[in-house]
PLY file of the C-alpha trace (Angstrom):
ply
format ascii 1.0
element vertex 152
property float x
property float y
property float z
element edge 151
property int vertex1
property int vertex2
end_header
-22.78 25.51 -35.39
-18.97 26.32 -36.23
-18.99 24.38 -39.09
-21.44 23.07 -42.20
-20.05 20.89 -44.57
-21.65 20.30 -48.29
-21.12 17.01 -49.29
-21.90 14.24 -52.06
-23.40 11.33 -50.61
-19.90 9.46 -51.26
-17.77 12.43 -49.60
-20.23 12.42 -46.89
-20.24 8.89 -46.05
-16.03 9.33 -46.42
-16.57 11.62 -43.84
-18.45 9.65 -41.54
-16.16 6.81 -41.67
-12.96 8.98 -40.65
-14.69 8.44 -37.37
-14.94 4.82 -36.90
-12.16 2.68 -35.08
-12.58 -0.63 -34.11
-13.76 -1.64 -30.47
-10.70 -0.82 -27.96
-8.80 1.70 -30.36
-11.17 4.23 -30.47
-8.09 6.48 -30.25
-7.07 5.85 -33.71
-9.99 7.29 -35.12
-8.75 9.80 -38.09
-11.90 12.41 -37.07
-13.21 12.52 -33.16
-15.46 15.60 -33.67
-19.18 15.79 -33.26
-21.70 16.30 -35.56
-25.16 16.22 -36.91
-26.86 15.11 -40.51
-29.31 16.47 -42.83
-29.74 13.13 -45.57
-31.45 14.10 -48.66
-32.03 11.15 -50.44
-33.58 10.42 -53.52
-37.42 8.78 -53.83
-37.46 7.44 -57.13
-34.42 4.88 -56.35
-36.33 4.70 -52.48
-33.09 6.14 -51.26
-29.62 5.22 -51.60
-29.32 1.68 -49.79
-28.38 3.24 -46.17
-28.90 6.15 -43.66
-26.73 7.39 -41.25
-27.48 6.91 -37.26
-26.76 8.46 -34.35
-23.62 7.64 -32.27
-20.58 8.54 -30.39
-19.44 11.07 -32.89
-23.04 11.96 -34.97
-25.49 13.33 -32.45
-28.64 13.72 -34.32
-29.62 12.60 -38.10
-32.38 14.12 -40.26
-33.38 11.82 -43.17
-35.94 13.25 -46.37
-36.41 11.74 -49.21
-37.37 14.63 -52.16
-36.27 14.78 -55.57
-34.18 17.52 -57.28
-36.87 18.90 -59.02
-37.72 22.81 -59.48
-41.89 21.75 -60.61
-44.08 18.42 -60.27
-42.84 15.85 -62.23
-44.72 12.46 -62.24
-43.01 9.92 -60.55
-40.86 12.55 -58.37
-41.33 13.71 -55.18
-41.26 18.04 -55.05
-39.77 19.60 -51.82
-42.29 21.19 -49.50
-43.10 22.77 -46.63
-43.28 19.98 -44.74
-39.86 18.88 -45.32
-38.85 22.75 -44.77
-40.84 22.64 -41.09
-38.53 19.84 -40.57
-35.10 21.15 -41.13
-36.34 24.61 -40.02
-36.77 22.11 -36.45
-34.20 19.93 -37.03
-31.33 22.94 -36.93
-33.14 25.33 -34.06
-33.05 21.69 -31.97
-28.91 21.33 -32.70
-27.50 24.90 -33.29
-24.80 23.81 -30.79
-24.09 20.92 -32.96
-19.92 21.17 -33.95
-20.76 20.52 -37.48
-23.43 20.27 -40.16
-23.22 17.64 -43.02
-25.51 17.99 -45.34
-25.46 15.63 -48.11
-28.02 14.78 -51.41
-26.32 12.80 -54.15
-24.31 14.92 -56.05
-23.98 17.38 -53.45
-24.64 20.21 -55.82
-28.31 21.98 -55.71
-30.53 20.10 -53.29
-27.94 20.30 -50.06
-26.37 23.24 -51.70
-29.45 25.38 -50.99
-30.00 23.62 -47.20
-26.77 24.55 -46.46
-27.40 28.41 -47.80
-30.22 28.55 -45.73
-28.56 26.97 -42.89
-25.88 29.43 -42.89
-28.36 32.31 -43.35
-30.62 31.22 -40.74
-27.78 31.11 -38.14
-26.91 34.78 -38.69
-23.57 33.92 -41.42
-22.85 34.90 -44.94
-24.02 32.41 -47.27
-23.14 33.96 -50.54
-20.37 31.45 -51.00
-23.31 28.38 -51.99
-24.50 30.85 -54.78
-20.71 31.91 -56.03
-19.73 28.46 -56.27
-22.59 26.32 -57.29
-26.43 26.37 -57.91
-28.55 25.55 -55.13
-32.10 23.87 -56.06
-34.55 27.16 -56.11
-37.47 25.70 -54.90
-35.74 24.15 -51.61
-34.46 27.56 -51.13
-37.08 29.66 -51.37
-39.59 26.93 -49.69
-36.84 27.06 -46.92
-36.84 30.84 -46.66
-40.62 31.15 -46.85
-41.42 28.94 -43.92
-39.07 30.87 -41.89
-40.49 34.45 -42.49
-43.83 33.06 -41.49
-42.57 31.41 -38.34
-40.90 34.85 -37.81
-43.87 37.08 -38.19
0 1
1 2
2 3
3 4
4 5
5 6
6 7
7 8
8 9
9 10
10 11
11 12
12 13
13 14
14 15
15 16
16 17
17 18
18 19
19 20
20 21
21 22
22 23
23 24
24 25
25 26
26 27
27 28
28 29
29 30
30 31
31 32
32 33
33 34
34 35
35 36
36 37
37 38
38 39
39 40
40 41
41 42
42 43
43 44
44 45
45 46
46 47
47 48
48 49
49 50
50 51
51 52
52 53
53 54
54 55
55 56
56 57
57 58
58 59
59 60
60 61
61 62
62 63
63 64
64 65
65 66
66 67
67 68
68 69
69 70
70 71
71 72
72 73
73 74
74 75
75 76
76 77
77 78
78 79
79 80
80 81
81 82
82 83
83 84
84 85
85 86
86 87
87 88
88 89
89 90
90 91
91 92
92 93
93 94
94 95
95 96
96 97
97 98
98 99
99 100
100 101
101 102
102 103
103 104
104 105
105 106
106 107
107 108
108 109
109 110
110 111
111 112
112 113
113 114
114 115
115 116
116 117
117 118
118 119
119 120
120 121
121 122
122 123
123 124
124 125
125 126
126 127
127 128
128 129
129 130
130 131
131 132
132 133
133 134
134 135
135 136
136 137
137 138
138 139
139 140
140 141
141 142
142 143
143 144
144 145
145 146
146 147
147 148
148 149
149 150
150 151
């Protein structure tokens, strides 16, 4: 991946729109690059009313629904390994992907710490996401525990 983007879901959905042109002008699309989505969307509103889809421009889309939570909390869904197998698949399957969006609500802790990993786990710095911000502990560690045992 060249590129992975950190995004609210409102800057991310911006962002997926600066590649839509209507049928026939397809040339006057703002954006015309290619990417893929990790969508971390909240449980206790059962998401945020949409999910993105593949097409011409988004090649692949990853959807989990987890809360940003750092212990159980009833009512709230905890991220797990599960979810971490997932994304752990989800960006071995499109490393040649252009670009990485990765979106949660605010944009802040639960993508924030993806997008560390993401960045660690394809061999770049990723200090920047812990300079500028506070990604979610739990998603990162969970993240960086399922990889050293898939790495053993």
């Amino acid at each position: 991946m060249k590129r992975i983007m950190l995004r609210s879901v409102y800057d991310a959905f911006d962002y997926v729109m600066a590649h839509y042109a209507p049928a026939g002008m397809e040339e006057m699309a703002q954006k015309q690059d290619t990417y893929v989505v990790i969508s971390i969307q909240d449980t206790h509103t059962e998401g945020f009313g949409f999910e993105f889809r593949t097409n011409k421009y988004c090649k692949d889309v990853l959807t989990l629904y987890f809360d940003d939570t750092v212990k159980e909390v009833d009512g709230a869904v905890l991220f797990n390994q599960e979810h971490a197998e997932k994304i752990i698949d989800f960006l071995q399957k499109n490393k040649a992907a252009e670009t990485l969006l990765v979106h949660c609500y605010g944009g802040e802790s639960r993508s924030r710490a993806v997008a560390a990993f993401a960045a660690k786990m394809l061999g770049a710095d990723n200090s920047r996401y812990f300079e500028t911000g506070h990604p979610n502990p739990v998603v990162y560690e969970t993240l960086e525990k399922v990889w050293k045992q898939r790495n053993r």
